[in-house]
TORLO-593069 format. One record per residue (C-alpha): residue number from 1; chain; y, z, x. Coordinates in steps of 0.02 Angstrom, whole numbers, always signed. Layout:
REM TORLO-593069
<num->NUM; cadena->A; yy->Y; zz->Z; xx->X>
...
This chain:
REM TORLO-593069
<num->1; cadena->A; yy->-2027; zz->+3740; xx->-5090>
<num->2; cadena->A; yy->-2028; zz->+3568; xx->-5002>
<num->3; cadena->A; yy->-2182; zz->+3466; xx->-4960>
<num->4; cadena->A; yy->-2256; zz->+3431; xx->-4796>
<num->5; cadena->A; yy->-2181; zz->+3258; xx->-4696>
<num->6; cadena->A; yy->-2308; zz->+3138; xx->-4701>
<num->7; cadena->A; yy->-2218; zz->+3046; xx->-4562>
<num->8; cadena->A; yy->-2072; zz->+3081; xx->-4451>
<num->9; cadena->A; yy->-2037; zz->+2960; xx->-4313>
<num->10; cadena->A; yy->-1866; zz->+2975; xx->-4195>
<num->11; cadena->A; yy->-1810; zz->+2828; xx->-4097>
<num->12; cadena->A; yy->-1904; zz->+2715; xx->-4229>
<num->13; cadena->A; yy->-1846; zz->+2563; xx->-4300>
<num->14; cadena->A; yy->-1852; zz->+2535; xx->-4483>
<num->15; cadena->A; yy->-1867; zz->+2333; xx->-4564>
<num->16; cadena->A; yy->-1791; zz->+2349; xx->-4728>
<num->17; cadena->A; yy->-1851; zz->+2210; xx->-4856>
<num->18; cadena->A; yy->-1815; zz->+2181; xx->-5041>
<num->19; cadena->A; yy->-1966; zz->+2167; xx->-5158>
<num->20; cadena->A; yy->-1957; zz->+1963; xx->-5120>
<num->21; cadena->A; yy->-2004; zz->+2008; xx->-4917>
<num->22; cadena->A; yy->-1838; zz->+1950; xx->-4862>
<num->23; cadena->A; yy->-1767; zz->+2070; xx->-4710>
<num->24; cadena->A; yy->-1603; zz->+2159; xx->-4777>
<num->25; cadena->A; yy->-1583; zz->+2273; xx->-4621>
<num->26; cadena->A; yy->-1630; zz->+2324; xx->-4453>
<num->27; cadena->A; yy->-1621; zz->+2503; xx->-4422>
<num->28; cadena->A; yy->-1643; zz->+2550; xx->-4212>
<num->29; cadena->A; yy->-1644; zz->+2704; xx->-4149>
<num->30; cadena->A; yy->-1650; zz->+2796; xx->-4305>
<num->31; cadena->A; yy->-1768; zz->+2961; xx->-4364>
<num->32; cadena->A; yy->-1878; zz->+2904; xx->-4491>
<num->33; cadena->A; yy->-1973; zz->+3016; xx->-4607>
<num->34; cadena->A; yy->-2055; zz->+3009; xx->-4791>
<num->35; cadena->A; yy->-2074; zz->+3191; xx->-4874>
<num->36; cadena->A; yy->-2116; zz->+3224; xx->-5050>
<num->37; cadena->A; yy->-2094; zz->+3041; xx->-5093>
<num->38; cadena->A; yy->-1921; zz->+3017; xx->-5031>
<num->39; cadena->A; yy->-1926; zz->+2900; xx->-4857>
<num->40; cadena->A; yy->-1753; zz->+2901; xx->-4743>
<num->41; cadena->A; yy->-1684; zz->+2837; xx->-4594>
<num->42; cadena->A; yy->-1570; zz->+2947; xx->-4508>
<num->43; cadena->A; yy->-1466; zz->+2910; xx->-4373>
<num->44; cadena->A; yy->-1390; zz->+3060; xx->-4309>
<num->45; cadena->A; yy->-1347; zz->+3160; xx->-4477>
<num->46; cadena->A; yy->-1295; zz->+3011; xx->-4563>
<num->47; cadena->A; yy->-1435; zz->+2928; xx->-4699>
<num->48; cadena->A; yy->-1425; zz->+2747; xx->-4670>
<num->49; cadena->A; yy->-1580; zz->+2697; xx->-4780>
<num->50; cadena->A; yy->-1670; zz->+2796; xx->-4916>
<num->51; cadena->A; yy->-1826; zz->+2756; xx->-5040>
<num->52; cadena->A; yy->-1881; zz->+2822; xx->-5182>
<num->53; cadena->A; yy->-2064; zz->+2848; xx->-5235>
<num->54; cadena->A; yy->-2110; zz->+2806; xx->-5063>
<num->55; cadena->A; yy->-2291; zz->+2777; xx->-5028>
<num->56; cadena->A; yy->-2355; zz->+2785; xx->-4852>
<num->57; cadena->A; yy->-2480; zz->+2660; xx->-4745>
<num->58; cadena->A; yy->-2509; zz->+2676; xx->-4583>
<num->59; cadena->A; yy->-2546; zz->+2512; xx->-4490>
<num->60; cadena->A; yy->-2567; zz->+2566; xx->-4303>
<num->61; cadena->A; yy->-2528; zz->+2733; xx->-4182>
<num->62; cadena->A; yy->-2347; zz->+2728; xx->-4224>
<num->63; cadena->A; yy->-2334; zz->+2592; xx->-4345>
<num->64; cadena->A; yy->-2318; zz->+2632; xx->-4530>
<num->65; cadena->A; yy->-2256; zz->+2519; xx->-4692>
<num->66; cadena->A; yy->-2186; zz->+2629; xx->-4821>
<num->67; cadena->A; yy->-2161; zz->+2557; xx->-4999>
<num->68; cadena->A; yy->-2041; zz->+2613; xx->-5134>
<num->69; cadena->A; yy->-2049; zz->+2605; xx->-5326>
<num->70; cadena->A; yy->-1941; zz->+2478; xx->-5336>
<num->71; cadena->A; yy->-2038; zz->+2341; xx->-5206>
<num->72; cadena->A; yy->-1936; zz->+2382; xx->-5065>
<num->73; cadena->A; yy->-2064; zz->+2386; xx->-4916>
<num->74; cadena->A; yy->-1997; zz->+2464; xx->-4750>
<num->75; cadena->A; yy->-2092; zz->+2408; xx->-4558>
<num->76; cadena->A; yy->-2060; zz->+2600; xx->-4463>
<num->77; cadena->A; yy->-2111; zz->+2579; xx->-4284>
<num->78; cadena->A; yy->-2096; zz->+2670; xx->-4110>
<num->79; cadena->A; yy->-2116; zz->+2580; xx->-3956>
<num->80; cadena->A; yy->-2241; zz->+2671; xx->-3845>
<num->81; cadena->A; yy->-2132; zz->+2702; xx->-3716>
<num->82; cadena->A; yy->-2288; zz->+2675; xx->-3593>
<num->83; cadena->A; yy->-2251; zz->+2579; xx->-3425>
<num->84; cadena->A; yy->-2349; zz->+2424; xx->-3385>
<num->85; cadena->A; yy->-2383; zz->+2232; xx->-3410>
């Protein structure tokens, strides 16, 4: 039996970088979600980023950095969607 998501965002974007901090990718409009140490960033049924031993932070209502095992950190944020100036 699967774990609990510890995070599942949709219309989040995702900021790939390699264990050095250097952006890879920009993911938009994708469904983010980390479950039983796997993170991925779907958009639509297709997996466009996955990580491995992912370990979860969260950094703000809707903000989140996810780390793999490897160094890879990934930003995952939602824009609030709130009106205003």
């Amino acid at each position: 039996m699967a774990g609990a998501y510890r995070m599942a965002l949709s219309r989040a974007t995702v900021e790939v970088r390699d264990p050095a901090g250097t952006l890879v990718a920009t993911h938009s409009s994708v469904t983010a979600t980390v479950r039983d140490g796997v993170a991925r960033a779907k958009a639509g049924s297709v997996i466009v980023a996955e990580l491995d031993g992912a370990e979860l932070q969260v950094q703000g209502r809707k903000a989140y950095t996810v780390t793999g095992a490897d160094g890879t950190t990934w930003t995952v944020t939602k824009p609030c969607g709130c009106s205003g100036g």
